[in-house]
C-alpha positions as CSV (number, residue, x, y, z in Angstrom):
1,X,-50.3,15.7,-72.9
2,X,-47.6,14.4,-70.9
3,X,-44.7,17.0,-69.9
4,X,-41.2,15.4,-68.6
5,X,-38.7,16.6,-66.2
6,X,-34.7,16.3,-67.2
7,X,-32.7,15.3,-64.2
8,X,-29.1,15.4,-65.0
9,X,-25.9,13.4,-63.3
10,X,-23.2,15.4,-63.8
11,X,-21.4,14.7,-60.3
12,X,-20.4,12.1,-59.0
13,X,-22.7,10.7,-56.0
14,X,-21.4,8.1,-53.8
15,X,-23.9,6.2,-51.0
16,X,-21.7,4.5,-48.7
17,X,-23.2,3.1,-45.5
18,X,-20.2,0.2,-45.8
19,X,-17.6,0.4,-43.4
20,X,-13.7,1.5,-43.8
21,X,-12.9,-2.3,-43.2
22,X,-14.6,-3.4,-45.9
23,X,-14.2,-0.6,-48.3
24,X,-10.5,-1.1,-47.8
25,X,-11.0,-5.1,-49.4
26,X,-11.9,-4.2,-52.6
27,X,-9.8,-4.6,-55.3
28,X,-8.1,-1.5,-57.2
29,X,-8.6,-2.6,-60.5
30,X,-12.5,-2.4,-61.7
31,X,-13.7,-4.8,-64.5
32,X,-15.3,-2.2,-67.3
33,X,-18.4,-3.9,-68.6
34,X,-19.3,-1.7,-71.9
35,X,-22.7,-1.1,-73.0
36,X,-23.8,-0.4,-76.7
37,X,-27.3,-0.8,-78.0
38,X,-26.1,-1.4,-81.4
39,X,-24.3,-4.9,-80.0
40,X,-20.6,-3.4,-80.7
41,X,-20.1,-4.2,-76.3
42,X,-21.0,-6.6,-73.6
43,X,-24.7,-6.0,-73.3
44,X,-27.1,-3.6,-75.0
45,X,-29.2,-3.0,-72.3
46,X,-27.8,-1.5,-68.7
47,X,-29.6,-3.1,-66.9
48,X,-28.4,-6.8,-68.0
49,X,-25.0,-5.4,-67.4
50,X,-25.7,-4.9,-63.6
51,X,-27.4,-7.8,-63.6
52,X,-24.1,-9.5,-64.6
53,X,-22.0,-8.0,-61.3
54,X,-21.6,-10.7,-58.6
55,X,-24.0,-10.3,-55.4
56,X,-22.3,-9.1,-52.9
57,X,-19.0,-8.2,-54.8
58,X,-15.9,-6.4,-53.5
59,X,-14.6,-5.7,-56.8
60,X,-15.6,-2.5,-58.4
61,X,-17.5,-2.0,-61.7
62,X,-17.5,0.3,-64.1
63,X,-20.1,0.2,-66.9
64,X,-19.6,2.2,-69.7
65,X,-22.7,3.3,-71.3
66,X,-22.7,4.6,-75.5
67,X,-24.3,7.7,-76.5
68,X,-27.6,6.8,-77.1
69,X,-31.5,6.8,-75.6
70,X,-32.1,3.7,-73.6
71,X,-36.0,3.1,-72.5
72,X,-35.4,1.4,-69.6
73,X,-36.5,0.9,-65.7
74,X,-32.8,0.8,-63.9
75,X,-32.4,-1.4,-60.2
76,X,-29.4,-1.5,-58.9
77,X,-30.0,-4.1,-56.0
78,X,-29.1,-3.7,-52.6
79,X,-26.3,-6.7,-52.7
80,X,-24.3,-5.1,-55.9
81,X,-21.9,-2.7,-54.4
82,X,-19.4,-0.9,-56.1
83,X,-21.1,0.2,-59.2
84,X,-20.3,3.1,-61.5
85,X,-22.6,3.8,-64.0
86,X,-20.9,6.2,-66.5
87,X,-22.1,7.7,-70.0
88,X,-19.7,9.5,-71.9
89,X,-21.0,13.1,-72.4
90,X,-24.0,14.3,-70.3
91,X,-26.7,15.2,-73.3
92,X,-25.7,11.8,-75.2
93,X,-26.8,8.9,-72.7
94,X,-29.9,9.2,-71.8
95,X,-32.3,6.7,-69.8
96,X,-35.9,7.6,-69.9
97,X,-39.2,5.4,-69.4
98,X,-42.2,6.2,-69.4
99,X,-44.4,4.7,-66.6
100,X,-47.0,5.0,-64.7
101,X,-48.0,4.8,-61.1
102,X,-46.2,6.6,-57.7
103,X,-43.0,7.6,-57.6
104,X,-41.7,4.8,-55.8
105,X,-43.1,1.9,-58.0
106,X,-42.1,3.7,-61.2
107,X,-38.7,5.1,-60.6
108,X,-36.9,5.1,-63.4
109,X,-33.7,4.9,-62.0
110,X,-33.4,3.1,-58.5
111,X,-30.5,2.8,-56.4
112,X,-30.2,0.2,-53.7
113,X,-26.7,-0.3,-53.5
114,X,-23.6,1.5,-51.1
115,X,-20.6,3.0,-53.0
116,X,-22.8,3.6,-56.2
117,X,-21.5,6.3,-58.9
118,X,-23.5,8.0,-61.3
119,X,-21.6,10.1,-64.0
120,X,-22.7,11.4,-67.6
121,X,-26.0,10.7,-67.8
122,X,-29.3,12.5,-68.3
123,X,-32.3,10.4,-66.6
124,X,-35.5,11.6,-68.4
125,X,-38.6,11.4,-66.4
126,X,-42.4,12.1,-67.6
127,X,-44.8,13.2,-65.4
128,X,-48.4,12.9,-65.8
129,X,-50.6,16.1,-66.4
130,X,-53.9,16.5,-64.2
């Protein structure tokens, strides 16, 4: 029987290994790229919508994710800065998937990127029992 572990964004965590200089180029404005599995926003799945921000952007994105369970494996590359990935309550988005192998090969949830923001969303994890 497998059990699973809840890990839980509630805060807001920003990596940012890019300098002032170029921090300071990005536009104020983000573009909001929605996300909705029933097909009411711009993708269903999160990880086409990061797929859809420019490499190496200075523009920030902010993908807004529905209330729902989405069985996924989330990369957001190295060269796709300026991402927030926000759900609307903490409980209600939740991104699980269930796969095997070490930690690093089956992350659910991998982020490459500087400047990336996590809010709102509960990452489910399984872990196998011995």
């Amino acid at each position: 029987m497998a059990a699973f572990i809840f890990f839980v964004i509630m805060f807001t965590l920003m990596a940012s290994t890019t300098p002032r200089a170029d921090a300071a180029e990005t536009s104020s404005a983000a573009v909001v790229i929605r996300v909705d599995q029933s097909g009411k926003g711009d993708y269903k799945k999160i990880q086409d919508a990061i797929d859809a921000v420019p490499s190496n952007n200075k523009q920030s994105f902010f993908i807004l994710v529905k209330p729902g369970i989405y069985n996924e494996k989330i990369i957001v590359p190295g060269d796709k800065p300026f991402i927030t990935v926000s759900g609307s309550k903490t409980n209600s988005t939740v991104i699980t998937r269930n796969d095997s192998g070490n930690i690093i090969e089956s992350a659910t949830f991998t982020v490459l990127a500087s400047n990336f923001v996590g809010r709102y969303i509960t990452i489910k994890v399984y872990e196998t029992s011995h």
